[in-house]
N, C-alpha and C positions, 0 to 999 in steps of 0.2 A: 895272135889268137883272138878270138872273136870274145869280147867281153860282154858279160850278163851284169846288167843292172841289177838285177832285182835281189840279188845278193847285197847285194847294201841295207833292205827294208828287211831282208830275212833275219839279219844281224841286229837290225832294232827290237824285232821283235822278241828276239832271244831275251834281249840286255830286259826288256819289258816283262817278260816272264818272269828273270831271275829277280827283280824286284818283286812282282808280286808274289811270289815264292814266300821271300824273304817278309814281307809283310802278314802273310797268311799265317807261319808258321811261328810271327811274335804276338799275333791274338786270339788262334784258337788253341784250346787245350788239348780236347779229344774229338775232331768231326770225326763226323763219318767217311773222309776222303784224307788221303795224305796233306797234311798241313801244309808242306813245301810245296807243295801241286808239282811235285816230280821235276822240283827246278832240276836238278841232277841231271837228268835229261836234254835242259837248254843246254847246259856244260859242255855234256858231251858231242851235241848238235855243233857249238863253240868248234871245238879240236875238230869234227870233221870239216867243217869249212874252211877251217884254216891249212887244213893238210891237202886241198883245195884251191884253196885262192894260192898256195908257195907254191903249190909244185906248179901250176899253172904260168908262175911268174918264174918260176927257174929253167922250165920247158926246154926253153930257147940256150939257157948253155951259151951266154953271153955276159952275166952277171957273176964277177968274182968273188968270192968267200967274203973277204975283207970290206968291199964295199956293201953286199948283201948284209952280213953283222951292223955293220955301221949306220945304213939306213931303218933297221929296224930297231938300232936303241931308237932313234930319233922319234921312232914310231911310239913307243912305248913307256920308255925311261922317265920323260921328262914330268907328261901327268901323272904316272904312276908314281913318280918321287914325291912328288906335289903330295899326291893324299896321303903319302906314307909320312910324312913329316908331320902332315895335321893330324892324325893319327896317333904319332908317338906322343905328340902334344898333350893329347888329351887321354890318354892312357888308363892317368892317375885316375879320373873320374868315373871310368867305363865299368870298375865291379858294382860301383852303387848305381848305376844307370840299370843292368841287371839283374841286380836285386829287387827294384824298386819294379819291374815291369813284369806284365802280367804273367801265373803262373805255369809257362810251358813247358815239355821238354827240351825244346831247344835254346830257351833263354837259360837253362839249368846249365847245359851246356856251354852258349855262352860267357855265360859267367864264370867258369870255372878254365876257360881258352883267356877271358881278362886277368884273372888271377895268375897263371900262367905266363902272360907277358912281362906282366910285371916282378914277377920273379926272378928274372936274369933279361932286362927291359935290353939290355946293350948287345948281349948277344944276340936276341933276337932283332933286335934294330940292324946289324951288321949283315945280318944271315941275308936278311931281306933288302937291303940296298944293292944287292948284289942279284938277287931275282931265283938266289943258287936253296932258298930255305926249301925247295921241294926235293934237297937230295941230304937233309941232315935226319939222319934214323932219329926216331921220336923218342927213345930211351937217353937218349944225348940230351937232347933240347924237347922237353915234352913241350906239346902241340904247336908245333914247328909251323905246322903248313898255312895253319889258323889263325896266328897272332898275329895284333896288329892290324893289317886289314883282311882280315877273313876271306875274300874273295881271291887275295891273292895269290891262293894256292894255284890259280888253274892260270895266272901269269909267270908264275915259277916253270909249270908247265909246259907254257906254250915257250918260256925263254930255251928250254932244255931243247926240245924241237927245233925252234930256229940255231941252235949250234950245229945241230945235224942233220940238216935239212938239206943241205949242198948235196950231199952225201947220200943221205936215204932217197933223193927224188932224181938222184943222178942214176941210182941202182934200177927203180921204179919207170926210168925215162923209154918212153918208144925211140926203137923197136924193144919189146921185151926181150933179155933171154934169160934162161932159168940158171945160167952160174951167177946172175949180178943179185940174186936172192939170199945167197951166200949174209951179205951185209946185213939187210933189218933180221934175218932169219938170226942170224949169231948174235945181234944186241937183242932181241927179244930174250933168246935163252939167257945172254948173261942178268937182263932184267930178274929173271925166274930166280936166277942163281943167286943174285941179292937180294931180293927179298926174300929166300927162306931163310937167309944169314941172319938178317939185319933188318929190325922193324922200320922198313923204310913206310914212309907219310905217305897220302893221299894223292901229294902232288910230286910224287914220282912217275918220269914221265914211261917209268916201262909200268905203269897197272895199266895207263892208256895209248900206249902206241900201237894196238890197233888198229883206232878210229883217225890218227894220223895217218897211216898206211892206207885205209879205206880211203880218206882223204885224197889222197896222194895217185891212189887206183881209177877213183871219180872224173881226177884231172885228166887221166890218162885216156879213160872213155871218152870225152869231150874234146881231147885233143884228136882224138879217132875219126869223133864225127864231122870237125870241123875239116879233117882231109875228104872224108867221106859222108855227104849228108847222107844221103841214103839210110846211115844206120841210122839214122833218128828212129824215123818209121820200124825197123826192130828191136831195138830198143826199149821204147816205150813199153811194148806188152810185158818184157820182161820183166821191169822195174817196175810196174802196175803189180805185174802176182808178186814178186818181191817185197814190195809195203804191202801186202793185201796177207800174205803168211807174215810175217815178221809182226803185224797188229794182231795177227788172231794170237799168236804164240803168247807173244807179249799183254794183252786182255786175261790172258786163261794161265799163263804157268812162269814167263818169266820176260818179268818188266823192263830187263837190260834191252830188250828188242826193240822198244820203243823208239829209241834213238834212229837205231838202220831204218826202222820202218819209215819214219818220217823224214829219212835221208833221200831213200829210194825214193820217196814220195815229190819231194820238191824236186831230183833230179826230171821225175819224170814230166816235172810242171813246168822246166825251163827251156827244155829239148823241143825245139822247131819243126815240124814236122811241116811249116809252109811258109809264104810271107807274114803271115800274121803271127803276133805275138800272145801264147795261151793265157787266158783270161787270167791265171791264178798270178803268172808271172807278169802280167800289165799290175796287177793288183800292188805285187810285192813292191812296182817298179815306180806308183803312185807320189809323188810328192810329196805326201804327210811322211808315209815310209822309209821313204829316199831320206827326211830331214832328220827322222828319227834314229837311224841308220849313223849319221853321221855323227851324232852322239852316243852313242851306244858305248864304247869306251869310257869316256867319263860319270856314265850315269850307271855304269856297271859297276864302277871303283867310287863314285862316292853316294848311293845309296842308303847304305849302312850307315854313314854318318850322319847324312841327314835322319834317318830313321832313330837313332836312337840319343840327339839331340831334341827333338818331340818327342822323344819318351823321358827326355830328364825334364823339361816343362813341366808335361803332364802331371810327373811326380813334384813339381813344385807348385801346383796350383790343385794336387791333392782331387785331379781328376782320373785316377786311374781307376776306381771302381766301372768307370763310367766306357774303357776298354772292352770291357765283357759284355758290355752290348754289341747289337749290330752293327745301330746305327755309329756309335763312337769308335765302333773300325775301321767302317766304312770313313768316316771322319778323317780316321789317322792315313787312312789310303789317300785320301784324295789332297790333307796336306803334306804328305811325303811329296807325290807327285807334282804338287803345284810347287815348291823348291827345289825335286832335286831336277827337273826339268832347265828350267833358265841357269840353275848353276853346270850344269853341263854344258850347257850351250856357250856361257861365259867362259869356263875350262877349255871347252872346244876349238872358241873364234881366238883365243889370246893365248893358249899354249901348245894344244894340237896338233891344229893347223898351219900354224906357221913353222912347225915343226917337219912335216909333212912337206910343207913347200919344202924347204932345207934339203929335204930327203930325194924330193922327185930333184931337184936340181944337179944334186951329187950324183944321181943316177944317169942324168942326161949322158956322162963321161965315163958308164961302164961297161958298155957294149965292146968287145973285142974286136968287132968290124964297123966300116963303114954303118952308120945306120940308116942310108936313103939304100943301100942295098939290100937290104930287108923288105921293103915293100911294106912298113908300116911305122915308118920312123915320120919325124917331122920336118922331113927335108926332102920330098919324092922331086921326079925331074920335072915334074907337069908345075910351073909356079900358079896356075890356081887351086887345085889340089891344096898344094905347098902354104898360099894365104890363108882360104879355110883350116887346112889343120893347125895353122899357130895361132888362126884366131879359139877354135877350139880348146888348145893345152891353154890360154891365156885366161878362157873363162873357166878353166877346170882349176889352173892355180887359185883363180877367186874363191873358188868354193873352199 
């Protein structure tokens, strides 16, 4: 299948948003705009691309359950443990970190998810080393989904999905037909069915398996047009008036559209319609993007830490009044980002990454067939073809 770069910079730019979200909504009190700037929105952009980028990668129907699992702890687990450890670490500190920072509603909050942690600090340590806290009801373990590292409710999320991903994108897989619906259609309902039971958390993945399935649907178009360019060119218009209603809806009555809009939006920005590659998607596909892209995982998981490690400073140098300005937000923004930048990057090159290698290696060995019979393996019969492509994978394991 024909791979889009530009999906790597659209991913940075998420992970870029959810920080300044997160930033926006620790210094002002009451703008006139939502505090978070609609991170909620990168989130859910998050889950469709990922429902996305799997089904795309399971398409093929070559990749077995066991090794698919297995490459995607590698993917995940290891940074993810990493900040959940620095985390529980610092725990103890996080209600007066909190307290001490400027007066918002979601620092109230906050504070009261720190307090929370620390209440039953083991069970929630447990819940979360497992990736499983997006399916313990909140009456059990109050704010389940939030402690600890608050972002990681939407990795709990996406881990639920990768168990039944095999499964849902097998049901989803071309050629369509409407009994293999049967599958997400019956775990959607039994989602409905627990949560009216059982106050299941935020990062349960049936509030958002939707946008997975949308995901999953996306892939399925793309996989359509790569048999059929053609559809490019119809295409287009459709998913043009598709983000053009889904914004106006979303502007004027209801902001969950937001999301599709600007799904339908970049689909229609990546879809080929000639040799040339559409400006938005050279944009995405840019360098700066492409690097930030490749951080985005870690800059999305330790953020927060850095961010409210500068806010215990602040409170020890008894500069917090000085928050409520502009210019001292502006401040806090731009050293958030001058730390959590390079400690990503250092996350990235030394636990990530070579994680990743790990992962594509294991994967070399899970194709059920020949792989130079595919016509896109790294062993074609042409041995120039054949040099190029392992000179290629050799500078892509660099990266």
């Amino acid at each position: 299948m024909r791979h889009f770069p530009e999906l790597e910079g659209v991913r940075g730019l998420l992970a870029l948003w959810v920080v300044l979200g997160h930033w926006s909504a620790t210094v002002w009190s009451s703008p006139p705009f939502d505090p978070r700037l609609h991170v909620g929105t990168a989130v859910e952009l998050f889950m469709l691309l990922s429902g996305l980028v799997i089904a795309r990668l399971l398409f093929d129907g070559r990749e077995q359950w066991p090794r698919f699992i297995l490459r995607r702890i590698l993917r995940i687990f290891p940074t993810y443990l990493l900040f959940l450890v620095i985390a529980a670490l610092v725990a103890p500190a996080m209600p007066g970190v909190w307290q001490a920072a400027p007066d918002t509603p979601l620092n109230h909050v906050r504070l009261a998810i720190a307090t929370d942690s620390l209440a039953d600090l083991r069970t929630h340590l447990a819940a979360h080393m497992l990736l499983l806290h997006g399916l313990v009801p909140t009456d059990q373990l109050p704010s389940t989904d939030f402690a600890l590292v608050g972002q990681a409710w939407s990795l709990s999320l996406e881990w639920q999905f990768y168990l039944l991903a095999p499964a849902l994108v097998g049901a989803l897989r071309p050629p369509f037909s409407p009994f293999r619906i049967v599958l997400p259609l019956g775990l959607w309902l039994a989602s409905l069915v627990a949560m009216a039971v059982w106050p299941m958390p935020f990062g349960f993945l049936g509030r958002h398996l939707h946008l997975f399935l949308l995901g999953i649907a996306s892939a399925a178009l793309l996989a359509a047009i790569d048999r059929n360019a053609s559809l490019a060119r119809r295409c287009r218009p459709a998913l043009a008036a598709a983000a053009c209603l889904c914004a106006t809806i979303a502007a004027t009555e209801h902001a969950a559209l937001l999301a599709p809009a600007l799904w339908c939006a970049l689909l229609w920005s990546i879809l080929r319609t000639g040799p040339a590659m559409p400006r938005v998607a050279a944009l995405l596909s840019s360098p700066p993007l492409a690097r930030l892209g490749q951080v985005a995982f870690p800059l999305y998981l330790s953020h927060m830490l850095v961010l409210a490690t500068l806010l215990k400073t602040v409170a020890r140098l008894d500069l917090g009044p000085a928050l409520a300005t502009p210019a001292g937000a502006i401040l806090l923004l731009l050293a958030l980002l001058t730390l959590a930048l390079p400690l990503s990057w250092l996350v990235h090159h030394h636990v990530e990454a070579p994680c990743h290698r790990l992962g594509r290696i294991l994967g070399q060995g899970s194709s059920t067939q020949p792989r130079e019979k595919s016509g896109d393996g790294p062993c074609p019969s042409n041995p120039a073809m054949a040099s190029r492509q392992r000179s290629m994978l050799r500078n892509s394991a660099g990266r």
